[in-house]
N, C-alpha and C positions, 0 to 999 in steps of 0.2 A: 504493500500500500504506500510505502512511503515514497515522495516525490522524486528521491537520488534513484531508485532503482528503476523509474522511468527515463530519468533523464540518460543514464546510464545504458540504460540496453539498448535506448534508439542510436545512441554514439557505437556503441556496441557494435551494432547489427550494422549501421552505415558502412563502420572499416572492415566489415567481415572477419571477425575474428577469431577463426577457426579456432582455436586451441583453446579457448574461451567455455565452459558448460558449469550452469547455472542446477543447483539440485533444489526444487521448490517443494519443500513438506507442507503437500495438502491436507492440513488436518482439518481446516475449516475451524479453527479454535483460535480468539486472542483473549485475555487477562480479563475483559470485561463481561467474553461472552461468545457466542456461535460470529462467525464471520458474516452470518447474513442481518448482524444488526449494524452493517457499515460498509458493506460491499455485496456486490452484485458482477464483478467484470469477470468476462470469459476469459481470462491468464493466456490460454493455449490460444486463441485468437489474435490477442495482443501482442503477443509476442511473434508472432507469425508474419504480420502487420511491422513489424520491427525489421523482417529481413532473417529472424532467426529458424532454427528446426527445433522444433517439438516434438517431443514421445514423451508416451505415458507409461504409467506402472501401476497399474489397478489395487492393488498389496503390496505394502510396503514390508509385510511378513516374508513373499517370495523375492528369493533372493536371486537365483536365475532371472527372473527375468529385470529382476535390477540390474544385477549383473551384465546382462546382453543390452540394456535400454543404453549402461554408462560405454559398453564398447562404440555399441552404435554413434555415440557422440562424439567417441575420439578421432571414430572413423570419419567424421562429418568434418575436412577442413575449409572450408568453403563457407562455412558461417558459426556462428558461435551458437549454441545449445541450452535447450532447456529439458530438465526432465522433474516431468509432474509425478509425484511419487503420493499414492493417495494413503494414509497412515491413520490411525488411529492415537491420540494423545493416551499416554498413564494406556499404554497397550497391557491386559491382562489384570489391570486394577478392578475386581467387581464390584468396588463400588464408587471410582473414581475415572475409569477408564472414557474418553470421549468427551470429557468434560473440562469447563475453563479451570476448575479446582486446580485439576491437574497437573498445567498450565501455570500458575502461580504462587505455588503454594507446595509444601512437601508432601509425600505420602503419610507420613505419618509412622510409626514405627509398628502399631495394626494393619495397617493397611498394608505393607512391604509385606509381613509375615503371609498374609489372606493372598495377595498375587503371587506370591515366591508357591503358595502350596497351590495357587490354580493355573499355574504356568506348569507346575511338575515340576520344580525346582528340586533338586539333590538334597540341599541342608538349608537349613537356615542361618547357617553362619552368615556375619554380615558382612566377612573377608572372605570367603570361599571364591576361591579360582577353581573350573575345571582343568583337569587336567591336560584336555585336549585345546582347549584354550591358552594354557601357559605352552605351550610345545608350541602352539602355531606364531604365538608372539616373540617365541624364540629364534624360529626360525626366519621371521619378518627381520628382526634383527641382525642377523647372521649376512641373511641377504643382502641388507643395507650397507654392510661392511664391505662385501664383496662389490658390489655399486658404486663404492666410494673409490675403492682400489682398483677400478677400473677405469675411474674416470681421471685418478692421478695419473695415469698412464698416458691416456689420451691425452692431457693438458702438458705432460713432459715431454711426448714426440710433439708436439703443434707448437711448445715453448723453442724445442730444438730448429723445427722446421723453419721459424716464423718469428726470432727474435725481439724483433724494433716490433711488430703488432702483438706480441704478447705481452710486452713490457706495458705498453697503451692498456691491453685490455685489465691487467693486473693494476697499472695505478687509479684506472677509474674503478676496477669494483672497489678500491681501497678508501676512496673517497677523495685521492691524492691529486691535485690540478699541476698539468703539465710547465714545464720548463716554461718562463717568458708568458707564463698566461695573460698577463696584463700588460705584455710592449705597444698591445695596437690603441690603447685608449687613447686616445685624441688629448690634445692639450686644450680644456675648456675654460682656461684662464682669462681672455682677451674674444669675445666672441662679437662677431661684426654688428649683432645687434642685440639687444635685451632677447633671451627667449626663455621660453618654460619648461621647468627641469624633466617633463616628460620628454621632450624635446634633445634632450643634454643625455638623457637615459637610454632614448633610442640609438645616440652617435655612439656610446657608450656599449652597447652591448653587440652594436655590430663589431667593434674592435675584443670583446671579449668572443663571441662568437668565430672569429678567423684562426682563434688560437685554442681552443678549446670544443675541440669535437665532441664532444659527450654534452655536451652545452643544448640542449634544445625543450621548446614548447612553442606559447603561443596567447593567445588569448580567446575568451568570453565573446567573441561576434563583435571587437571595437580594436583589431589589431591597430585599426591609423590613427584611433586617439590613444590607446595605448602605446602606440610604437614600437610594439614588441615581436617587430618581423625582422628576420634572418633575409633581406632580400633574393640577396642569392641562390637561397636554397629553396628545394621544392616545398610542396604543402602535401605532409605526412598526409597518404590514403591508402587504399589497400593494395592499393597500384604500386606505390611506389613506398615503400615499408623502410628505406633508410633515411628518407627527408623527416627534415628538422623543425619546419613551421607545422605546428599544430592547430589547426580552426575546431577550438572547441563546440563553437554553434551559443546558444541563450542556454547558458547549462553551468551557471556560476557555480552549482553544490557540485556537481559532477566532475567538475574542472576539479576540485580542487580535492576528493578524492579522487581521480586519476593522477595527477601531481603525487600525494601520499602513495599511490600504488607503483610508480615510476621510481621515486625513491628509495620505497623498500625495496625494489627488485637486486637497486645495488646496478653501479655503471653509468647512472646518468646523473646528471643535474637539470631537475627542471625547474621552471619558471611559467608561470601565468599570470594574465593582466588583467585587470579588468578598472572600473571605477570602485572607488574609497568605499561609496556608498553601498556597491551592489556587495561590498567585503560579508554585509549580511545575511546573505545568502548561502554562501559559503562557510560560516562560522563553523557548524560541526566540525568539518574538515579541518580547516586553522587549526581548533583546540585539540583534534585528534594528534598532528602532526606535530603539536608540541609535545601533548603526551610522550609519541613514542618517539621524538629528539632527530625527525629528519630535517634535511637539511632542503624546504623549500622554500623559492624565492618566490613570492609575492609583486609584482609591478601594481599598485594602486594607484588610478590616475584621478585628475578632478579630485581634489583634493580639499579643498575647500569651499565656501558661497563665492569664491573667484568661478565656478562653474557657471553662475549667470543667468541667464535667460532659461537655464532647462525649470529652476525654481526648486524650492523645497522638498519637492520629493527626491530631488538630482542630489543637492546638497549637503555632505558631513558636517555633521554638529558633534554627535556623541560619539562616532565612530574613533576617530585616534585613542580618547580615553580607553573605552571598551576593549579596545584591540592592544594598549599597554598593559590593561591588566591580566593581561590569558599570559601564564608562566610561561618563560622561555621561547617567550617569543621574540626576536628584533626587529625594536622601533627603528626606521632610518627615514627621517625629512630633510633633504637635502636643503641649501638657502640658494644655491648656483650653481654654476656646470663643477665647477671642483670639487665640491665636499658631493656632486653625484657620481663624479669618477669613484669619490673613497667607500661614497655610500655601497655602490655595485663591490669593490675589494671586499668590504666588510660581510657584506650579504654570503660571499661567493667562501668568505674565509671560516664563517660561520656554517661548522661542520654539525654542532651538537644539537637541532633543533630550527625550524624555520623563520623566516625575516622577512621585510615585507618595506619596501620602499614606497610612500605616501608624497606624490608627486603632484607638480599645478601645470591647469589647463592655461594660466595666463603669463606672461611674461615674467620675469623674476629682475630683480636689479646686480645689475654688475658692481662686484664687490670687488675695489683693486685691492689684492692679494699684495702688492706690493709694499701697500701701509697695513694690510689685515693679517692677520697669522696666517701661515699655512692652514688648506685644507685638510691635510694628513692627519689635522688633530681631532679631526672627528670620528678618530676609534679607538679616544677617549669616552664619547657621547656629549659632552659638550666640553668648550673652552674658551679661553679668552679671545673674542673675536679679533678687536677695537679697545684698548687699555686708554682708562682715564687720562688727559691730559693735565699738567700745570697740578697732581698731588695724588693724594687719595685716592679712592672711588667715593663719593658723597651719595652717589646713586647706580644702579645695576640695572641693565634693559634684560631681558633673558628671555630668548625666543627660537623659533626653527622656520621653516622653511621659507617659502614668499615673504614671513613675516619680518626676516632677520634686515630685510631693507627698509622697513618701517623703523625697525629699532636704530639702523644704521641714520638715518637721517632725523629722528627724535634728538639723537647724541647730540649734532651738530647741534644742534638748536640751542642746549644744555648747556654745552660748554662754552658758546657764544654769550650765555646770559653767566658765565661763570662758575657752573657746578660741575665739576671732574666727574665723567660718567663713564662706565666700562659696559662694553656689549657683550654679551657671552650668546653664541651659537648653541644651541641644546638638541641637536639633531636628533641625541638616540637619548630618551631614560632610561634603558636596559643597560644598555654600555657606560653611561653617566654614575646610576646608582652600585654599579662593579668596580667601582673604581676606589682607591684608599681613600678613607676622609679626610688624610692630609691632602690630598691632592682637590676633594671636593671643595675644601675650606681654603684654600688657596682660589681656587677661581669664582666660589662663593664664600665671600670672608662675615663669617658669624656676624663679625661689627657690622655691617652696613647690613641694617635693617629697610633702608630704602631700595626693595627690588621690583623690579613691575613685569610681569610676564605677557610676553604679546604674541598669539598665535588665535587664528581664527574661524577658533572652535570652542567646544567649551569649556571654560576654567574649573572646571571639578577637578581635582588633582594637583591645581597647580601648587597650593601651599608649599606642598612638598620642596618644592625648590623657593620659592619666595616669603617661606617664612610666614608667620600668623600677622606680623605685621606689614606685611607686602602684598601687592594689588595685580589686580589681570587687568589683562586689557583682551575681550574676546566675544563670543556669542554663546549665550546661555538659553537660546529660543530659535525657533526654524527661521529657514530664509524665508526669501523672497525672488520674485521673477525681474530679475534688469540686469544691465549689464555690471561686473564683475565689478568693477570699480567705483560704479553706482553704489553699491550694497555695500559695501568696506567703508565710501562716507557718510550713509547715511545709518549703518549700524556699528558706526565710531570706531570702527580700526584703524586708525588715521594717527599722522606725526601728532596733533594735534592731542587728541587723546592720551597722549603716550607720555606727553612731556607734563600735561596739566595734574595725571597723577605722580610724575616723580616728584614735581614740584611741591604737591602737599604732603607727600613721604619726607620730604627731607627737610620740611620746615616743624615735623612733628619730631621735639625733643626726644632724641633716644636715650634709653636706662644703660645709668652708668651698669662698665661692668667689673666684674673685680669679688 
């Protein structure tokens, strides 16, 4: 019933996935009750409709013809497989068997004893193995050893055969990125005009992609506003099974358990894109994929109510928050083309768990690196962008992505009217909050309680870095439909804004400390 297992088998059935067989237990039971108090659909229909082959198995008791139903599917390479297996729940329970009890709930330690004597069960021990049962799983065993040591075989003559492609195939299963993986990124230092880091991300990964073969995906049905195509290379179908762009289709949850399934396999590095916004869609997956620590990369574009004219429903608000607090995940919001060079490093270096780069549809400001810190320093998570002029810091701008150019021209303002102001970039909290507190207390100094956080989206979390005495600057409520820089002035994420709260932070006496 659930939505992934639609979106899934029609992606399925499209690329023909022979080797692909689906075992569906028709028991007609969920937790609440019979299946027909919430479904009515023909399964064997639908999925036929899908592109796929169907067989049935009337008894889930007969095992022959289980048996012959699962060869049949293997034998099927031409499309990927379903076999309806009609079963019976709590099989042999008389007084639970067929029933949602069954289903949700234990037998009960009566009720084992009553099926264990009406199945003919041997003993009622509650450890009893037969014996013919422990000899076959022995021999399962045995066999599996023999499988193993055969296949080291095969990978030592094809290692000998085939050196320089065994070495490739051995450092990608190992999760290992080849020599020089990152010579072709582009220097996004001096770019000929303002552009949007989705924009910087695309230049970016074509230069990761020419060096790293195992590199491939795609996107959600928005590759040109994601910019998540491999130009060069074809668009993975059944046809052509070693291309690298992937068209997932409107299938954000599928996307993104395919991603999790591509990484477990071992050998690849994938990546999918889609908008900030549709990230909701996909969440299971996200959370799953931290759970079990693979290493997928996330491109999320439209990033903020810079998105515009699509209006509120297009627009992140609570999403960045949401998606920092799923463990082990990395945050990466770039502010310009360099910290999205480092952003991509980080993602790509980022072996134990997935990452997720939150990019803008609108122009970004060119930040001269020449008087700004390197980008490099954002796998720290953040750092001193722009340091106080003429003393102190009297006041802290602290921001990430689009936003770090608001904060960059607030300063000017600041330190014009003579308050020594420092910018600090906060691209990742993941990578920020890993970091020593000497080092966090250095670029956020306890003293200066005047911090202002500017990012635009919502300020739930922000204290965290800005202290209980420190202010946001952001949106706390849905957009609106205008253009992108419309909505930034009229829902005050603006210099203007930015400087009117530092200024009343830093006219509020701070408590001596000591």
């Amino acid at each position: 019933m659930e939505g992934i297992s639609h979106e899934a088998a029609e992606f399925a059935g499209h690329q023909r996935l022979g080797k692909l067989i689906w075992v569906f237990d028709d028991n007609r039971v969920t937790i609440d009750g019979g299946t027909n108090l919430s479904c009515s659909t023909d399964h064997e229909q639908r999925f036929r409709a899908y592109g796929w082959d169907v067989r049935r198995v009337e008894d889930g008791t007969d095992l022959a013809a289980l048996n012959a139903a699962l060869e049949g599917a293997r034998a099927e390479t031409e499309r990927p497989s379903l076999v309806i297996v009609r079963t019976t729940i709590g099989y042999g329970s008389p007084g639970k068997a067929g029933s949602s009890s069954a289903h949700g709930a234990p037998l009960g330690v009566e009720e084992v004893d009553a099926t264990k004597r009406n199945l003919g069960y041997p003993s009622a021990d509650p450890f009893h193995v037969e014996a013919e049962a422990l000899a076959h799983w022995r021999e399962t065993a045995a066999r599996g050893t023999e499988l193993e040591e055969e296949w080291r075989g095969r990978w030592a003559a094809y290692r000998a055969a085939h050196p320089t492609a065994a070495e490739e195939l051995r450092a990608a299963l190992a999760g290992e990125l080849p020599a020089g993986w990152d010579a072709d990124i582009p220097d996004l230092s001096a770019p000929p005009k303002p552009l949007a880091t989705r924009v910087f991300s695309g230049q970016v990964l074509r230069g990761l992609g020419r060096r790293i073969p195992n590199l491939l995906g795609g996107s959600a049905d928005l590759a040109g506003s994601n910019k998540t195509t491999l130009p060069w290379e074809d668009n993975l179908l059944a046809g052509t099974p070693g291309a690298r762009t992937i068209h997932f289709g409107v299938r954000e949850h599928a996307m993104g358990g395919i991603l999790n399934g591509m990484a477990l396999h071992g050998g690849v590095r994938p990546y999918g894109g889609t908008f900030l916004i549709f990230s909701d869609y996909m969440r299971p997956s996200i959370r799953l994929a931290a759970l079990m620590h693979v290493p997928v990369t996330y491109v999320f574009t439209h990033d903020s109510i810079g998105v515009g004219e699509d209006g509120p429903t297009h627009q992140p608000i609570e999403q960045l928050a949401s998606l920092r607090a799923t463990p082990g995940l990395l945050d990466l919001r770039p502010a310009d083309g360099p910290e999205t060079a480092e952003a991509w490093r980080a993602a790509l270096a980022h072996t134990g768990g997935p990452s997720f780069l939150a990019l803008t549809r609108q122009a970004v400001a060119v930040i001269d690196r020449d008087q700004a810190a390197p980008a490099s320093r954002l796998h720290r998570g953040g750092y001193v962008l722009l340091e106080a002029d003429d003393g102190d810091p009297e006041a802290i701008l602290i921001a990430s992505g689009s936003e770090v150019g608001v904060a960059v021209c607030a300063r000017a303002v600041l330190q014009a009217e003579g308050m020594p102001t420092r910018v600090v970039s906060l691209p990742s909290w993941f990578l920020f909050a890993r970091q020593p507190q000497g080092y966090r207390d250095e670029v956020l100094p306890p003293e200066v309680a005047a911090r202002v956080s500017v990012e635009a989206g919502t300020t739930a979390g922000w204290t965290r870095w800005t202290g209980d005495r420190g202010a946001s600057v952001g949106i706390d409520h849905f957009g609106a439909s205008a253009p992108g820089a419309v909505l930034f002035e009229k829902f005050g994420i603006t210099v203007e804004a930015v400087v009117a709260k530092a200024r009343a932070l830093a006219r509020v006496p701070q408590p001596v400390r000591g």
